[in-house]
C-alpha positions in Angstrom: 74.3 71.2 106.7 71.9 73.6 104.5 73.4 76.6 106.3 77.5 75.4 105.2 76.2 74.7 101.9 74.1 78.0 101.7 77.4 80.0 103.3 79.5 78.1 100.6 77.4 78.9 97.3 77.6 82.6 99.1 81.1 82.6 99.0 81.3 80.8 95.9 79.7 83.4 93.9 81.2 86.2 95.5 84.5 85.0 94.5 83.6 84.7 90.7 81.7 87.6 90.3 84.3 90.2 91.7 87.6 88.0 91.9 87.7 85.9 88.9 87.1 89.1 86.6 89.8 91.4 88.3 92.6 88.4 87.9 91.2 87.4 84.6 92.4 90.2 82.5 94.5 90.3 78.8 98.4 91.0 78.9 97.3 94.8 78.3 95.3 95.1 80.9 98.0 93.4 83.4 100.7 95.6 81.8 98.2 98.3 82.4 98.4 97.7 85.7 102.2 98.3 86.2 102.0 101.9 84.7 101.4 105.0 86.9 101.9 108.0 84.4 101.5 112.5 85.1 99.2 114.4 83.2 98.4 118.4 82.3 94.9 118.8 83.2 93.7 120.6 86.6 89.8 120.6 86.3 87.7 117.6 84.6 86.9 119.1 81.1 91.0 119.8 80.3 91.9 118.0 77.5 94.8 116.1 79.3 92.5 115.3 82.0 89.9 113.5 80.2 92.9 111.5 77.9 93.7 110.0 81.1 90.6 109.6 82.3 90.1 107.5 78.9 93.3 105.3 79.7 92.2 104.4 82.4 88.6 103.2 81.2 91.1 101.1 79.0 93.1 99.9 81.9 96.0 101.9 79.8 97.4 102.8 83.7 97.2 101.9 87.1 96.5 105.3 87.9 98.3 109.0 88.2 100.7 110.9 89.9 99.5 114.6 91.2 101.6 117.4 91.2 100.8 121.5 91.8 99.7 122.1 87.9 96.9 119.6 88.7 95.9 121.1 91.7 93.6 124.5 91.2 91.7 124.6 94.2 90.5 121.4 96.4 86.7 121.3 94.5 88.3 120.9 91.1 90.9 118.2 92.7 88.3 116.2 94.3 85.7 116.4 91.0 89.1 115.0 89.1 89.5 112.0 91.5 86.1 110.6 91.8 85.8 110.4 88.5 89.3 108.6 87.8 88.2 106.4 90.7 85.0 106.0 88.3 85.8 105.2 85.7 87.6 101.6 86.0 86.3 98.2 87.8 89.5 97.8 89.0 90.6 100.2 92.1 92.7 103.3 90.7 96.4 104.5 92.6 95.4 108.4 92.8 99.0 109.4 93.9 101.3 112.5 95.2 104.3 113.3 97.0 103.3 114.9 100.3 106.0 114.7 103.0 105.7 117.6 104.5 107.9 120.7 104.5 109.2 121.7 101.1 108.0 118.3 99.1 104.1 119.0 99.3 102.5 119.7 96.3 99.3 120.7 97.9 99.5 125.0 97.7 96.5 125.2 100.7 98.4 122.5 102.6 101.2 123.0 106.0 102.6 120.3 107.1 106.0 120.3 109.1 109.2 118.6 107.6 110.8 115.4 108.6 113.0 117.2 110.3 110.8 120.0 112.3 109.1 116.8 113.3 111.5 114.3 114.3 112.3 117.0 117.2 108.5 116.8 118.6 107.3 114.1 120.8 105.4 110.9 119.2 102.1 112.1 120.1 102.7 115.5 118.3 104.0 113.4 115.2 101.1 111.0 115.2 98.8 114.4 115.0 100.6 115.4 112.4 100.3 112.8 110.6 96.3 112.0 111.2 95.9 115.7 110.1 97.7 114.8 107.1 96.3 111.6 106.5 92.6 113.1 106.7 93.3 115.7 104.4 94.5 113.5 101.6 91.6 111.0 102.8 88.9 114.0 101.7 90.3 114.5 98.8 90.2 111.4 97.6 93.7 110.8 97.2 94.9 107.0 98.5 98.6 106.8 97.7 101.2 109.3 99.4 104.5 108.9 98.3 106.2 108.6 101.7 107.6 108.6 104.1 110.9 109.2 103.0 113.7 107.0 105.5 117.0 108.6 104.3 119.7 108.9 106.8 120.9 112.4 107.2 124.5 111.2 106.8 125.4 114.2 104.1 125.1 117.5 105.0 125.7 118.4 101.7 122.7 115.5 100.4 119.7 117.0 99.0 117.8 114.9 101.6 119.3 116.9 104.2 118.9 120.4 102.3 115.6 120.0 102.1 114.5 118.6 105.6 113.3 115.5 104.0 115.2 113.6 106.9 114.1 112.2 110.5 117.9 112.2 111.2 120.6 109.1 111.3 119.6 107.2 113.6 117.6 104.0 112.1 115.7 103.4 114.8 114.4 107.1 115.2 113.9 107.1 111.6 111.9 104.0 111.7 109.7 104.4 114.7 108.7 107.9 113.2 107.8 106.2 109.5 105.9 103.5 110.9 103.8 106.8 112.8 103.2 108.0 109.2 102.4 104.1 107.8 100.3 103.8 110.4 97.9 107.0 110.4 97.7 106.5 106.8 96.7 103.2 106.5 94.2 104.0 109.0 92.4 106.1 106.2 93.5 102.9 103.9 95.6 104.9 102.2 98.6 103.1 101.1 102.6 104.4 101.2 105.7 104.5 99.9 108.9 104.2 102.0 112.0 105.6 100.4 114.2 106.3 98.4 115.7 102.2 98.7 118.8 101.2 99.1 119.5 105.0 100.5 120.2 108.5 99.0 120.7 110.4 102.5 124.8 109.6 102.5 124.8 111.1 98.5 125.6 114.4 97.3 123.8 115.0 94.2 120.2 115.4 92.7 119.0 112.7 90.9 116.4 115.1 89.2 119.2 116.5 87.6 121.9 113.7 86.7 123.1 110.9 88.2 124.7 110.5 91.6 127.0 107.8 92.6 127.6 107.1 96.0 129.8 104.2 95.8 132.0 106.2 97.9 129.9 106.9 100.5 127.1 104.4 100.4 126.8 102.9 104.3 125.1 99.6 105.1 123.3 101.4 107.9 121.5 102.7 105.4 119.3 99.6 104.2 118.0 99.3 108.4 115.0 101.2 108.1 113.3 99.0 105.3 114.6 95.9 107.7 112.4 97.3 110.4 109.7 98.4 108.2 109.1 95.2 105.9 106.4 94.1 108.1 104.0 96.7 106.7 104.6 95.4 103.3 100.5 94.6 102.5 99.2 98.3 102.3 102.5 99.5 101.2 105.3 99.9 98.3 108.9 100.5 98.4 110.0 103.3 95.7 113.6 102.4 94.6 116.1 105.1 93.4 118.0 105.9 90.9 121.5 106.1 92.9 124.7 103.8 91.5 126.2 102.2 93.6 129.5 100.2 91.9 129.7 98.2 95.2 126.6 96.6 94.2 126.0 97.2 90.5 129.0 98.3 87.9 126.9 98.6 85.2 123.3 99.9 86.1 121.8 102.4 89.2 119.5 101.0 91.6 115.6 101.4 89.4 117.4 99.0 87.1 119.3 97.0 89.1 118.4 93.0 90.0 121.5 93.0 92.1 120.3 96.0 94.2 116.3 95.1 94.2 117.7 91.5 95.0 118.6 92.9 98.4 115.2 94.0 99.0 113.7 91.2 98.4 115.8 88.3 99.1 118.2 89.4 101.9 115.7 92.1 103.6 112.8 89.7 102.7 110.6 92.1 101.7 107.6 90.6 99.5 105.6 93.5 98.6 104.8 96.2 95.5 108.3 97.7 94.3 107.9 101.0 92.6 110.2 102.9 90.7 111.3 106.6 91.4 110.3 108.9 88.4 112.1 107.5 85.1 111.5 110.9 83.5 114.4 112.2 86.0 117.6 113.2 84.1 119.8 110.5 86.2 117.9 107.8 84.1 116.5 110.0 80.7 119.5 111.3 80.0 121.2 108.0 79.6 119.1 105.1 79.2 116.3 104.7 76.1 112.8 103.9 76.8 113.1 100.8 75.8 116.1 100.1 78.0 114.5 101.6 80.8 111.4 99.6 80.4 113.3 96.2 79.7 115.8 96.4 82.6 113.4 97.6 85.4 110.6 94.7 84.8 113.5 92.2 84.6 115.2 93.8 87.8 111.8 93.2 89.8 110.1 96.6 89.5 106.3 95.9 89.7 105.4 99.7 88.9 107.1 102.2 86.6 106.2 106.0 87.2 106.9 108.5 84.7 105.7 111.9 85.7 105.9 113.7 82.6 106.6 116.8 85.1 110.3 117.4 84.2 111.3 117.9 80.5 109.3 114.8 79.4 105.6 115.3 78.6 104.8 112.3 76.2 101.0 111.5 76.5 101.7 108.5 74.7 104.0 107.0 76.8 101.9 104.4 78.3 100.7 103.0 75.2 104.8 103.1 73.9 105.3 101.0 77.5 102.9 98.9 75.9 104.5 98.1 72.9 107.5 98.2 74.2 106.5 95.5 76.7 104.9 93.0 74.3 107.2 92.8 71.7 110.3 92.2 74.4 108.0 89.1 75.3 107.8 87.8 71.9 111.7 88.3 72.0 112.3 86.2 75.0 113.6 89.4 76.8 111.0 89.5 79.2 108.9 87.0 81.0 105.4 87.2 80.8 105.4 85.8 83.8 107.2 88.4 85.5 104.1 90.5 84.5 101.9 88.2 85.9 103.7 88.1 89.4 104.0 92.0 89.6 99.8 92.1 88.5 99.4 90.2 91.4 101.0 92.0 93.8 99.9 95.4 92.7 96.1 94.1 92.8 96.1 92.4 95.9 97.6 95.9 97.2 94.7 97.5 95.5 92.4 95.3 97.4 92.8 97.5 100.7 91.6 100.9 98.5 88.8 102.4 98.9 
């Protein structure tokens, strides 16, 4: 009896020392949490590195997004990292686009595109991938932003120009992404299938305006996240910023209930939802901040990215998202609780971090 009551004091206490604190936080801090933001800096005294580093002693941001101007050499990367990972109680989302092929920002890095791969046995592919895994793993990065499961149903898609497709089949698609899931979450690092509900049947760059493919939209599209849901609790879902009229006449997918309703009620998918950049042209050029902010929490985005990578480089944009944010709730046009539910998610993700 004394060792149950011993093992249930244990467990007692370990529960309010490191759980009650992490879910006990101020509607900053949760908002905080919901915010994933680019910065200037490549080595740990730049000035734009150590602003970030101060938002996220603040729990301003859920963490960064890397691209090549952060990246001088792998010693100056790592340095950056540790002390982002440092510098906050709760876990930090240290993140970059590394698919392989032409969409790695790494300069010292050479991994084969989606395509060059989906030609190679499984084995070869699950090298590939624990190479690329490992490599992130040592320096201390723990969110990739892939894999990407776009059909290759447009030759003329930027999916398909630049390789970023495992072809158009589904289930070769999926069987190759759950290789990547898998060898990364090995490493605990978490992923980010995309680009939901499909961009591979679109012609068009989403970087650069917005696409529509109403027209050519195909159900077969939406397979891969069927098959993939399952790995939902060490992994996000980046929607895109395609319209789709057939689904939603008024907004593209990143702001869409109607579309991220799919996701989650008719593919069942209960995990973190992340938004593809906002600073992209296909959403910048004709939505506000505050519109973009607004309609993405209340379509069931848990995590808003802005890169500051493209034309945008606002520093302040997190704290605007803040404002922004807390003022809609004292309007009634957003939920608090809607906060609440994606804080949550995006913590019990962060759980499985390192």
């Amino acid at each position: 009896m004394k060792k149950i009551l011993t093992k249930f004091l244990l467990t007692f206490l370990i529960q309010t020392i490191f759980i009650v604190p992490i879910f006990a936080q101020n509607l900053d801090e949760k908002i905080g949490q919901m915010i994933i933001i680019g910065f200037k800096g490549n080595d740990i005294n730049s000035k734009s590195f150590k602003k970030v580093v101060k938002q996220i002693e603040n729990n301003e941001i859920s963490g960064v997004i890397l691209f090549s101007k952060n990246i001088k050499d792998k010693e100056n990367l790592v340095l950056m990292n540790k002390k982002l990972k440092s510098s906050s109680k709760i876990p930090v989302f240290i993140s970059i686009d590394n698919e392989g092929g032409k969409i790695q920002r790494l300069n010292f890095a050479n991994f084969k595109s989606a395509k060059e791969l989906s030609s190679l046995p499984y084995e070869e592919i699950q090298e590939e991938y624990s190479k690329m895994a490992e490599m992130l793993d040592e320096l201390e990065i723990n969110v990739n932003f892939a894999p990407c499961v776009d059909l290759a149903l447009n030759k003329n898609s930027i999916i398909e120009k630049k390789e970023r497709s495992y072809g158009n089949n589904p289930q070769q698609v999926s069987k190759i992404a759950s290789i990547m899931i898998e060898e990364h979450n090995k490493r605990k690092i978490v992923t980010s299938i995309k680009h939901f509900p499909g961009h591979g049947s679109a012609t068009g760059d989403t970087h650069k305006g917005l696409v529509d493919n109403t027209k050519t939209f195909k159900n077969i599209e939406l397979e891969p996240y069927e098959k993939l849901k399952e790995y939902d609790k060490l992994n996000m879902v980046m929607i895109s910023h395609i319209f789709n009229s057939n689904i939603d006449e008024e907004y593209p997918a990143s702001l869409s209930k109607k579309t991220i309703n799919i996701l989650k009620n008719e593919i069942g998918y209960k995990g973190v939802i992340i938004s593809d950049d906002y600073d992209m042209k296909a959403i910048r050029d004709n939505y506000t901040l505050k519109q973009i902010v607004v309609n993405s929490i209340n379509a069931g985005v848990d995590i808003l990215l802005f890169s500051n990578n493209i034309e945008v480089n606002d520093s302040l944009i997190s704290s605007k998202i803040h404002k922004i944010i807390k003022e809609e709730i004292k309007k009634g046009n957003i939920k608090e609780e809607s906060i609440d539910a994606s804080y949550k998610k995006i913590i019990e993700l962060k759980k499985n971090l390192k």
